[in-house]
C-alpha positions as CSV (number, residue, x, y, z in Angstrom):
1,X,-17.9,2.6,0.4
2,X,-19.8,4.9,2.1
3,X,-19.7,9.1,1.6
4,X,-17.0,10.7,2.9
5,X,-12.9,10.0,3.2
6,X,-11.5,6.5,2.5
7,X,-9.0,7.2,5.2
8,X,-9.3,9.4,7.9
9,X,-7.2,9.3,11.1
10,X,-7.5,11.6,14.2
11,X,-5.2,12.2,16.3
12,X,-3.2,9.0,15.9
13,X,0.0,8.1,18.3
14,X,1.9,5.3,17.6
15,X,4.9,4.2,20.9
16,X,6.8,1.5,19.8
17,X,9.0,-0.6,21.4
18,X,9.6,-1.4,25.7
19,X,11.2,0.4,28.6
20,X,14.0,2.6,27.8
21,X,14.0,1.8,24.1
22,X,10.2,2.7,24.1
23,X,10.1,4.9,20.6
24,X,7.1,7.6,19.9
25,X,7.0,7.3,16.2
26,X,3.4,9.0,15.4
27,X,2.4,12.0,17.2
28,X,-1.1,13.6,16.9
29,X,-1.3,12.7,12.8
30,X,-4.3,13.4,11.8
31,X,-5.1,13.2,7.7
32,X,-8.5,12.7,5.6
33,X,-7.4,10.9,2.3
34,X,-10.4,11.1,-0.3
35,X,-11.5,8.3,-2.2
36,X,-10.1,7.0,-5.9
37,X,-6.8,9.9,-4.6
38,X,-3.2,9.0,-5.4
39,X,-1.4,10.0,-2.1
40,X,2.7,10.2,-1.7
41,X,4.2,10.3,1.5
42,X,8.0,11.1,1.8
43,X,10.0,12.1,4.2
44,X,13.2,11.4,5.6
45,X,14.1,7.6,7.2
46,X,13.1,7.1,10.3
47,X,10.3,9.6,9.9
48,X,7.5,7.4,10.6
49,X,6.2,7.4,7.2
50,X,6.0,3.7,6.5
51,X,4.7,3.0,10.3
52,X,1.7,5.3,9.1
53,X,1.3,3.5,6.3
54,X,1.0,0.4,8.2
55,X,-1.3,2.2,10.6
56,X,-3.8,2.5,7.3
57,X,-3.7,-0.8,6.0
58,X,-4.4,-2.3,9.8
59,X,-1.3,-4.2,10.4
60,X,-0.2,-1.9,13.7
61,X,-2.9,-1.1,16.0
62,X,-2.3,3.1,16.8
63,X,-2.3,3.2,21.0
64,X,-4.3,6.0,20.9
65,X,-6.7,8.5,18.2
66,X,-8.9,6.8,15.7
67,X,-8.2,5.4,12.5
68,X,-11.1,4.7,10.1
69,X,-10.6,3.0,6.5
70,X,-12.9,2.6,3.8
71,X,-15.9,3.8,6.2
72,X,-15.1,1.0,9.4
73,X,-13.4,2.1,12.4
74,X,-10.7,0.2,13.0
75,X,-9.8,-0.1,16.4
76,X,-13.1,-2.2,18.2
77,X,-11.6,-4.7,15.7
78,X,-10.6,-7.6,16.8
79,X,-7.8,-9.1,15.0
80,X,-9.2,-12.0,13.4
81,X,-12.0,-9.3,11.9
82,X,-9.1,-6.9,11.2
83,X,-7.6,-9.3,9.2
84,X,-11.2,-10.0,7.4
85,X,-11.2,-6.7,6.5
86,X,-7.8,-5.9,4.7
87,X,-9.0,-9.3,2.3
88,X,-12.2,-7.4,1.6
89,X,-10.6,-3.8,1.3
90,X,-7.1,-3.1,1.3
91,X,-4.6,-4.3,-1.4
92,X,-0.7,-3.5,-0.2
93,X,2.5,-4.0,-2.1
94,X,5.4,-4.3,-0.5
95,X,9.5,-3.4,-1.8
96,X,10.2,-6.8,-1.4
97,X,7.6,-8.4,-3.3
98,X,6.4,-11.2,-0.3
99,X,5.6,-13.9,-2.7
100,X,5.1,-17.9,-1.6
101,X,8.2,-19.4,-3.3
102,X,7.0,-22.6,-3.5
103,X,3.7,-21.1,-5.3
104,X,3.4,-20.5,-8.6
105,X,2.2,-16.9,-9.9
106,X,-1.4,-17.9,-10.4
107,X,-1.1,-19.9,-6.7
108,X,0.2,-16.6,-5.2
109,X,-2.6,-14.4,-7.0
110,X,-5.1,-17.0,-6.2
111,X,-4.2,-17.0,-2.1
112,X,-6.3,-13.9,-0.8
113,X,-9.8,-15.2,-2.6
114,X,-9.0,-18.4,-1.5
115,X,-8.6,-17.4,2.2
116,X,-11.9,-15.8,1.6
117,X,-13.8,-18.8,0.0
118,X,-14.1,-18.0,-3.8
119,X,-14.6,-20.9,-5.7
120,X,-13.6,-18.8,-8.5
121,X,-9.9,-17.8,-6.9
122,X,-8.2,-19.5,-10.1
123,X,-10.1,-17.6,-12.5
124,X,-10.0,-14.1,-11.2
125,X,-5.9,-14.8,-10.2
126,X,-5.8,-15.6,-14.2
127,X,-7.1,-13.0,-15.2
128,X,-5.6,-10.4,-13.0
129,X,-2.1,-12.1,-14.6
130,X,-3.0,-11.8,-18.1
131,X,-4.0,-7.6,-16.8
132,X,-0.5,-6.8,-15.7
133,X,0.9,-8.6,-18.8
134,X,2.0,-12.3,-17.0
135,X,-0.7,-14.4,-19.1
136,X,2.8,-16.3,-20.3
137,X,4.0,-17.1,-16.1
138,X,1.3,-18.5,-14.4
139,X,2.7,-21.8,-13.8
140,X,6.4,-20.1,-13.2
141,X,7.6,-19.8,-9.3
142,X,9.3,-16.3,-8.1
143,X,12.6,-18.0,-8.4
144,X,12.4,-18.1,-12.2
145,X,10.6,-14.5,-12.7
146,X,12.4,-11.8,-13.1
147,X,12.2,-8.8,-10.5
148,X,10.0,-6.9,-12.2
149,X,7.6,-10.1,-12.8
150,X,7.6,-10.6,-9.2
151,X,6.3,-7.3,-8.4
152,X,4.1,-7.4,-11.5
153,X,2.7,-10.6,-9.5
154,X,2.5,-8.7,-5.8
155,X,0.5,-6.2,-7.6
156,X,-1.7,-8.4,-8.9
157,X,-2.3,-10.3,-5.8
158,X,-3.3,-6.7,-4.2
159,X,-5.5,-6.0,-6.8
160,X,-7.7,-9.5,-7.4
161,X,-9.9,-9.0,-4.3
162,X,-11.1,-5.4,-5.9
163,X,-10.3,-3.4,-2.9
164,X,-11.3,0.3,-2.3
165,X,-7.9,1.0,-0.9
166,X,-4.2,0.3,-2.8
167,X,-1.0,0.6,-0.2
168,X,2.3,0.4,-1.6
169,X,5.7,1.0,0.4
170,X,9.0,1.6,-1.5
171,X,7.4,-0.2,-4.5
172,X,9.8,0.2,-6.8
173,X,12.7,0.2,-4.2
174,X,14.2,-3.2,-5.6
175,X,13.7,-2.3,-9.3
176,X,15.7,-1.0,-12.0
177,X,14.8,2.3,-13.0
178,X,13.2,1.1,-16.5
179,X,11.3,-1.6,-14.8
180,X,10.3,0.6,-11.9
181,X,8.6,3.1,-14.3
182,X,6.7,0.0,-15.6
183,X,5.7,-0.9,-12.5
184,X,5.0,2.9,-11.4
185,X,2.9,3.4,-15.0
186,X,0.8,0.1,-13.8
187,X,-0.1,0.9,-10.6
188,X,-1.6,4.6,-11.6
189,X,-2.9,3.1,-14.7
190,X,-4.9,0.7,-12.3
191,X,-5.4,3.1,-9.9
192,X,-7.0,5.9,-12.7
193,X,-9.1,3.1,-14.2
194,X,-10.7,1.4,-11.0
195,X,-10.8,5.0,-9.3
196,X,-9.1,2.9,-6.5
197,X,-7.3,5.1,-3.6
198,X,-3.8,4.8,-3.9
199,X,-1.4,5.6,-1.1
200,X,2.0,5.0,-1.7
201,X,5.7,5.8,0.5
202,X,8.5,6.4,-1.9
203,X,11.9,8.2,-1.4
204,X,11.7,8.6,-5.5
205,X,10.8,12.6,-6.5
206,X,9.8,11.3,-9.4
207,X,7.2,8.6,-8.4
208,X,5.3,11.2,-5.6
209,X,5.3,13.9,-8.3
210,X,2.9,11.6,-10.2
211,X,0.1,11.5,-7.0
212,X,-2.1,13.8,-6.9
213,X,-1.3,14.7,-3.1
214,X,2.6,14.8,-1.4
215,X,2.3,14.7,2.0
216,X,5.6,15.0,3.9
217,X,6.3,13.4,7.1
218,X,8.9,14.3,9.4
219,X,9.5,13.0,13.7
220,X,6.5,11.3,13.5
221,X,4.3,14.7,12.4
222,X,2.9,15.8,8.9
223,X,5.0,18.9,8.0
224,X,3.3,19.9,5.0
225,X,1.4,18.5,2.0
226,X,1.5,19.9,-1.4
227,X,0.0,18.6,-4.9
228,X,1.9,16.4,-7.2
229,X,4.2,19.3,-8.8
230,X,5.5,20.1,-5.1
231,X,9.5,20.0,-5.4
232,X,9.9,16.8,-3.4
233,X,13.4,16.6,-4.1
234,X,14.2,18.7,-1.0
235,X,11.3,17.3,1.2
236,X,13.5,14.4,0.5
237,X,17.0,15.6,1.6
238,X,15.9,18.2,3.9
């Protein structure tokens, strides 16, 4: 990746919806996220945190400002090269894991180098299992893995293509609290050890006191930032 941020976004508005239901949901963000940085964003519901989020990993298009991600500028792209692009750069875990039920782990691992043309897609989605401690369930489907296997599974899907950037929204949102750390303690462990940049949304003050930034979102606007030891808990019930 080339000097400077990994994301930086200018000015960024986001109008969703049509007519009278037409929604402004990011107004005037602007944020410069450096690379290998753990990044929380919390805020109340409805804040427009996970819209931003979605605005960084290139899966909504901002209607005006510019968005640029691991050095490319996002919006000449068309959507077929947009899509190139997340394979290539941008890992993202989701709360409700999005597997392929009628894949096994290593299938679901293996889909994203696949799409790309790696003949070695079975070999890296192995090995990326057997890193997040599932060496024993790659011929298991979703429906016989545990919750916190499934997500152990999502992350490893984000991570197999190596990309610069990790997103995550609400990861542990569907877990139990003990298997949530686990989850929580992987994805930094990964992040820390592939200096990968991590940007995560979370309404857990314990998970965004871990990152390294807290950047609180409120209407659509950035209402203040902090480090990791900011006292999230009432950014998140304010």
């Amino acid at each position: 990746m080339a000097d400077g941020p990994a994301i930086a976004l200018k000015d960024v508005h986001l109008t969703l919806g049509d007519g009278a239901g037409r929604v402004h949901i990011l107004k005037g963000i602007t944020l410069d996220i450096a690379a290998g940085q753990s990044v929380g964003l919390v805020g109340p519901s409805g804040s427009g945190k996970s819209t931003l989020l979605m605005v960084m990993a290139g899966l909504e298009r901002s209607d005006s400002g510019s968005v640029e991600v691991a050095g490319e500028n996002l919006g000449p792209l068309s959507e077929d090269a947009l899509a190139r692009f997340r394979g290539q750069n941008v890992g993202i875990i989701f709360q409700s894991f999005h597997l392929i039920p009628n894949m096994t782990a290593l299938e679901n691992v293996a889909v994203p180098l696949e799409l790309a043309g790696r003949k070695d897609a079975f070999d890296k989605a192995r090995a990326e299992l057997e890193a997040v401690g599932l060496g024993h369930r790659l011929h298991h489907y979703p429906a016989q893995m545990s919750g916190g296997e499934q997500q152990r599974v999502a992350v490893a899907r984000a991570l197999v293509v190596e990309p610069a950037i990790l997103i995550a929204d609400e990861p542990t949102g569907n877990l139990d609290e003990a298997t949530g750390a686990q989850i929580v303690d992987l994805m930094f462990s990964v992040q820390r050890d592939r200096k990968t940049t991590l940007v995560l949304v979370t309404h857990d003050p314990a998970l965004a006191e871990k990152c390294d930034r807290v950047i609180r979102v409120r209407s659509g606007e950035i209402e203040e930032e902090g480090s990791g030891d900011l006292q999230v808990k009432e950014s998140l019930s304010a």
